[in-house]
N, C-alpha and C positions, 0 to 999 in steps of 0.2 A: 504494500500500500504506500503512496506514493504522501512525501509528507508536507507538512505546509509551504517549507522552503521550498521544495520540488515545485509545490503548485504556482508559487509566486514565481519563480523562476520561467515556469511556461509561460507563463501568462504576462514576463515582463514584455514592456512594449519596446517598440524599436525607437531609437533616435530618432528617426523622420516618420513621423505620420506619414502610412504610405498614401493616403489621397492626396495632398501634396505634389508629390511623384507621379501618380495617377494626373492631376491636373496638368501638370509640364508637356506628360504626353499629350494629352488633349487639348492644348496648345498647340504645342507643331502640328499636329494634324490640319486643326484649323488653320492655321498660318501658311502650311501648304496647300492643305484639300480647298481651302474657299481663297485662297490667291489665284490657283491654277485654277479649278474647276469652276469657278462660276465668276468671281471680277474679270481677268484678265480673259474671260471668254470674248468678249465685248471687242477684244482689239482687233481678235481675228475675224466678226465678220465684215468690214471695210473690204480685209484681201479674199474672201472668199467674191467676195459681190464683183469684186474688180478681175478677179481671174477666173472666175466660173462662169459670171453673167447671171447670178443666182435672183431673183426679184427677193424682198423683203417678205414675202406671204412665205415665199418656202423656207426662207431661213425658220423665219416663226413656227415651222411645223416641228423642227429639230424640238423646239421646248414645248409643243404638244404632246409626241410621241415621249417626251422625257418625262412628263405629268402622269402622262398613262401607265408606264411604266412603273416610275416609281410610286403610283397609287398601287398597282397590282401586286406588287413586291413588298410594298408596307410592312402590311400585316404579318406576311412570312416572316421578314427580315426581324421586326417587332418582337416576334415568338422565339426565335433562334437566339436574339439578344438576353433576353428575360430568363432565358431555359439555358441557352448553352454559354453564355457569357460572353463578354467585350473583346478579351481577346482574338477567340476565333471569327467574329464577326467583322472586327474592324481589319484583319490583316487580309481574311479571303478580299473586302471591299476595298482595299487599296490597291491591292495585287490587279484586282478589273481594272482600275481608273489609269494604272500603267497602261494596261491592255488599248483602252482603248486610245489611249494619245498616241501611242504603237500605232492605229490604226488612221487614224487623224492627218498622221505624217507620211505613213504609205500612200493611199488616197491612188487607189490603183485607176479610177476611173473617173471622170471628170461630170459628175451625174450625184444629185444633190440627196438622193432614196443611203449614200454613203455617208452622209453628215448627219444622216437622220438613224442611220444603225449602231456610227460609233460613238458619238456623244448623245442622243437619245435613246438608246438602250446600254450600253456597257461601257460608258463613262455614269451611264446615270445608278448603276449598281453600286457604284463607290459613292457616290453625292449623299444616296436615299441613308443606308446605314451606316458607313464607314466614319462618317465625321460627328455631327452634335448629337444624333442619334445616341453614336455610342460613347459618347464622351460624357455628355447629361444623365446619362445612364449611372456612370460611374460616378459623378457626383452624386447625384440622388442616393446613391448607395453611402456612401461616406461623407457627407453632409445633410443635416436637417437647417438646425437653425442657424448655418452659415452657407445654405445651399446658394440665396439668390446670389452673395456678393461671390463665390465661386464660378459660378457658372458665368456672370458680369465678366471676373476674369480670365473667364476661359476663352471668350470672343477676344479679345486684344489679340489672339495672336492672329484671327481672320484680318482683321484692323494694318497688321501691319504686311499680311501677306498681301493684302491687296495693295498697299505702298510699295512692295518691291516686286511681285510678278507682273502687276501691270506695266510699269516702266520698263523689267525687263523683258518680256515678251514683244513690245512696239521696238525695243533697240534690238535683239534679234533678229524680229523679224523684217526690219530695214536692212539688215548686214546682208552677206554673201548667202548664210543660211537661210532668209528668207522667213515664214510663217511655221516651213514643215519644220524648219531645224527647232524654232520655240517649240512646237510640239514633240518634238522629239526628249529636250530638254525635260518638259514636263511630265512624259513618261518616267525619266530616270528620277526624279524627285519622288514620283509616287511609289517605285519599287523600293527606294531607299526605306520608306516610310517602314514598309512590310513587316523587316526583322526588327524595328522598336516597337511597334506592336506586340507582337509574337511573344516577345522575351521579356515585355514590361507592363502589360497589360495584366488586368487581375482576371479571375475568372468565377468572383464570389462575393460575396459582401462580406465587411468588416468582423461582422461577428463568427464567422466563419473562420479567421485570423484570429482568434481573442480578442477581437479589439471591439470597438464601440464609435456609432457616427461621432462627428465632431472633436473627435480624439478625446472624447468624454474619459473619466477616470473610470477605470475599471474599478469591479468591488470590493478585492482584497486593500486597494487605494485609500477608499474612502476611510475620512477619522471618524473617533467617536463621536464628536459633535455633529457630524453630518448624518449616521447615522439613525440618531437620538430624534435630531430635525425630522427626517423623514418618518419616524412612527410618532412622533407626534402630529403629523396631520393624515395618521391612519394607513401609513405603507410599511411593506416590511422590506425595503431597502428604497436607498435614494434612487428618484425616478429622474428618466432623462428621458428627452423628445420622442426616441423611439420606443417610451410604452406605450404613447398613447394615441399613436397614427395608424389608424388604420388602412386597409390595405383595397379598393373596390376591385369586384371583378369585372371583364368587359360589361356582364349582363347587367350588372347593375350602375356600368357607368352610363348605360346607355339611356339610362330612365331618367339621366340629369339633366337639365339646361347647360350648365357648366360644359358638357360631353360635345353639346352640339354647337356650345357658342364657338367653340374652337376647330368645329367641322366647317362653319362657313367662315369663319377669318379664314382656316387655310383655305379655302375655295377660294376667295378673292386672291390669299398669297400668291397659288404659285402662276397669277401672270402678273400681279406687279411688280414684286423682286424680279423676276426673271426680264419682262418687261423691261424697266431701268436699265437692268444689266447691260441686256443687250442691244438696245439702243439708243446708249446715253452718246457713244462717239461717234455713230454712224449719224445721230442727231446734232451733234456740233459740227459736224462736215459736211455736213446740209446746210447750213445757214452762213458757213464760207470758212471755217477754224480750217487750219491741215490737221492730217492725222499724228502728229506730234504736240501739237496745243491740245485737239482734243484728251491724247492721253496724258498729257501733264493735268487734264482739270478732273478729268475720271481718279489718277491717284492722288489728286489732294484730298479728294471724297472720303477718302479711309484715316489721313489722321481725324478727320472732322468727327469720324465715328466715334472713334476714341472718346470725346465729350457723355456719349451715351453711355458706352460698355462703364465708365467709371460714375456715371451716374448711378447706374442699376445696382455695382458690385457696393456702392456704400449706401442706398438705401432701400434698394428691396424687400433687407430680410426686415425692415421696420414698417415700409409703408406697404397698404396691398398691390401686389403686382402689377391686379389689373389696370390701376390708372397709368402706371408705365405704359402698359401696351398701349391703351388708347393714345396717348400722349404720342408713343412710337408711329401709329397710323396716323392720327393727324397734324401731327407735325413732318410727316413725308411729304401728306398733300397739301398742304397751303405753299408750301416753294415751290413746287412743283407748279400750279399755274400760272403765275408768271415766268417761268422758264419757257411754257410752252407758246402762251400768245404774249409776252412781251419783249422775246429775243430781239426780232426783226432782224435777222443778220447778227452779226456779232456783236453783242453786248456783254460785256464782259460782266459788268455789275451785276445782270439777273445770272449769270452761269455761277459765280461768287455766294451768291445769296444761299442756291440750291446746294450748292457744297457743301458749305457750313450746316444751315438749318436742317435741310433733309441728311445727311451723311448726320446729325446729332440723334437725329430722332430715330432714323434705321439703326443707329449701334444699339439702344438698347432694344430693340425686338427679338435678335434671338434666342439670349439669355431669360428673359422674363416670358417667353413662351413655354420655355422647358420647364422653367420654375412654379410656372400658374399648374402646369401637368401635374406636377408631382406634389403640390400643393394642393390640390383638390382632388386627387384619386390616389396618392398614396404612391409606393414605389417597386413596387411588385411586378406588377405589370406598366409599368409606366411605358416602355417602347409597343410592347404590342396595342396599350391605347393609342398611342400617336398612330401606329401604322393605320389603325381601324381610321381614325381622324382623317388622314389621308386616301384612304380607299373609300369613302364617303364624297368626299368633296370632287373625283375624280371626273367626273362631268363637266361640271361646270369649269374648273379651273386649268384643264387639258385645253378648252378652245381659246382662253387667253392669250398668250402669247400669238397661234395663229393669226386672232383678230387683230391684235394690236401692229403686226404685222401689214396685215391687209388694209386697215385705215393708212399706212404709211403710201403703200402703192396707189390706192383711189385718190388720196389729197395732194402726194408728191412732196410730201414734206412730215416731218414725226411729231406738229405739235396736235393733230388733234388726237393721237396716240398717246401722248402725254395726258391730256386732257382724262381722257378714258382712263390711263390709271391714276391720276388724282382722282378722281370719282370713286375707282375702287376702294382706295385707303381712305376716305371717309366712310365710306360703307364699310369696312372693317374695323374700326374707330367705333362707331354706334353702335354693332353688332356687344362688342363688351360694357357699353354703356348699358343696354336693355338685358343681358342675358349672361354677364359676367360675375358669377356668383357664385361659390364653393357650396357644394352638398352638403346639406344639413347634418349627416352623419358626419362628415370633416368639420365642420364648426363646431360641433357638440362635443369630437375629441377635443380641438385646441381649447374647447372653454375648459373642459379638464384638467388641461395641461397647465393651464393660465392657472390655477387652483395652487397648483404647489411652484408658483412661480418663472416656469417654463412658458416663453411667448414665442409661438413659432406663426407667421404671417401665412 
């Protein structure tokens, strides 16, 4: 039998809290996967339009086919995260998103159903799971009540991947290398990614580890005083965040408002993110910018972000989430329309304007999406809810980007495209005003928790 020194011994913790560690990675990830994968997408279609003859409707089907996809895949990817863990999910999905910049840069045929196979389907396998999916994941796991400013910091590294792969991707792809050789480039980064994954990635929760979210004091830890504390308000040991969060299953997320307020925000998401993305330079080189102005104002966008992500990481876990989001939607869309009817050519002041304000208000929406999740449903299932969230909305937010596309070819110019997605982010914006609101079984935990002085938002 094994004796108390023994027990304490196992049970001592490590110098570094490994969520910490955990967060680093999912940092780089971000800092790679959403530099490459979705910012610096933007620069390459200029040269596809200009070497293919590609119209702006087709490019837009690329992030149709990429919405369908990764609605289809969700839920799966969602389940295999939840069940089989962060490691193995995130390395297979980086290992694709090589695959397909591999395929980007071969481009055997000059026929646009090829842009629609390798970045609409297997670049989008890496997109859907491999980055916040599973990074959110593993914070949920290892943070409660310091999840939101975690997860805040985990976007900075998207923040400044889109600072350096946008610039470098436009200076490649002006060199001798061209557009294929950035793509090629952005293959080797993603394989890179693979084996930090693999080797650093957990595949369990904390407790699992001996340890406890929050790098809370384990029990042997606690003094007498704390103790003592805790049964005199009727417990028989000091209670932390995770007694009292429960955990919903799909079935019964689906009976929430909560469930589906975030079914129709991401319906409107994935054509206005993607939207912006992909037509913020092709829209300043429409109105007379070169394609090196434009991508100098596309990468000032991302320190701009930075404003947000460090907003969220210092008050999320105090104020409730949801008004970030809102704040996040409609502060995208009000610069946004004058970007689109007040450029007239190039006007530097409205391109300035939307930098700053919208790049503040887009940083914090990714982190406090994750955080509303796992804050209203618990963290069990929290990726296969998002997937289900995503396979819901897949109607609707599959023909966005197409549309917004085709507004560009009918008008000859991308601001009533703009216009169209300012419209959406207010309608994502109100959706959390009317219907953004934690299930009563989650509010009746944190009242509990509130009870012995635990406040988890």
């Amino acid at each position: 039998m094994a004796t108390q020194a023994e027990v304490k011994w196992a049970l001592k913790r490590p110098r570094i809290f490994p969520g910490y560690t955990y967060w680093l990675v999912g940092m780089l990830n971000a800092f790679v996967g959403y530099g490459v994968y979705m910012y610096a997408w933007g620069v390459y279609v200029p040269y596809f339009i200009k070497e293919f003859k590609f119209k702006n409707s087709e490019i837009g089907i690329v992030n149709t086919v990429q919405r369908i996809d990764s609605g289809i895949e969700a839920p799966i990817a969602g389940y295999f995260l939840d069940t089989a863990g962060p490691k193995w999910v995130s390395s297979v999905c980086l290992f694709f998103g090589g695959i397909g910049y591999v395929l980007v840069w071969w481009w055997p045929v000059p026929q646009v159903w090829w842009l629609w196979f390798s970045k609409g389907f297997v670049i989008a396998i890496m997109g859907q799971a491999g980055l916040y999916f599973t990074s959110n994941k593993v914070m949920t796991w290892y943070f409660i009540k310091h999840r939101g400013r975690m997860m805040g910091l985990l976007t900075i590294g998207a923040a400044f991947g889109g600072m350096v792969f946008v610039g470098m991707t436009e200076l490649v792809a002006q060199s001798v290398w061209g557009w294929r050789g950035a793509a090629f480039i952005s293959a080797l980064c993603f394989f890179t990614l693979v084996p930090v994954n693999w080797f650093l990635y957990p595949t369990k929760a904390p407790q699992h580890y001996g340890l406890l979210p929050d790098n809370e004091k384990l029990p042997h830890e606690r003094t007498k005083e704390e103790l003592e504390a805790a049964k005199s308000k009727g417990a028989i040991k000091v209670m932390t965040a995770d007694d009292f969060l429960p955990d919903m299953g799909v079935r019964d997320a689906f009976k929430t408002r909560a469930f589906w307020c975030l079914a129709i925000s991401g319906a409107f998401g994935g054509f206005t993110t993607f939207g912006t993305q992909t037509w913020f330079a092709a829209h300043l080189q429409a109105e007379g910018y070169t394609s090196g102005q434009a991508a100098f104002f596309y990468a000032m966008f991302f320190p701009a972000t930075l404003l947000g992500r460090l907003a969220v990481a210092a008050w999320a876990d105090r104020i409730n989430p949801k008004w970030f989001q809102v704040w996040a939607y409609w502060g995208q869309a009000l610069p946004t329309i004058p970007l689109a009817l007040l450029i007239a050519g190039k006007n530097d002041l409205w391109v300035w304007v939307w930098v700053v304000l919208n790049g503040a208000a887009f940083g914090s929406s990714p982190a406090v999406g994750g955080h509303l999740r796992a804050s209203w449903f618990g963290r069990k299932w929290y990726a296969t809810l998002a997937g289900m969230t995503q396979l819901i909305d897949i109607g609707f937010g599959a023909g966005g980007p197409f549309f917004v596309g085709w507004l560009a070819d009918v008008f000859g110019n991308y601001r009533m495209s703009f216009l169209y997605i300012a419209a959406m982010w207010l309608l994502q914006g109100s959706a959390y005003v009317i219907l953004g609101h934690a299930p009563k079984q989650m509010q009746e935990a944190k009242r509990k928790a509130r009870e012995f002085g635990i406040r988890v938002v």
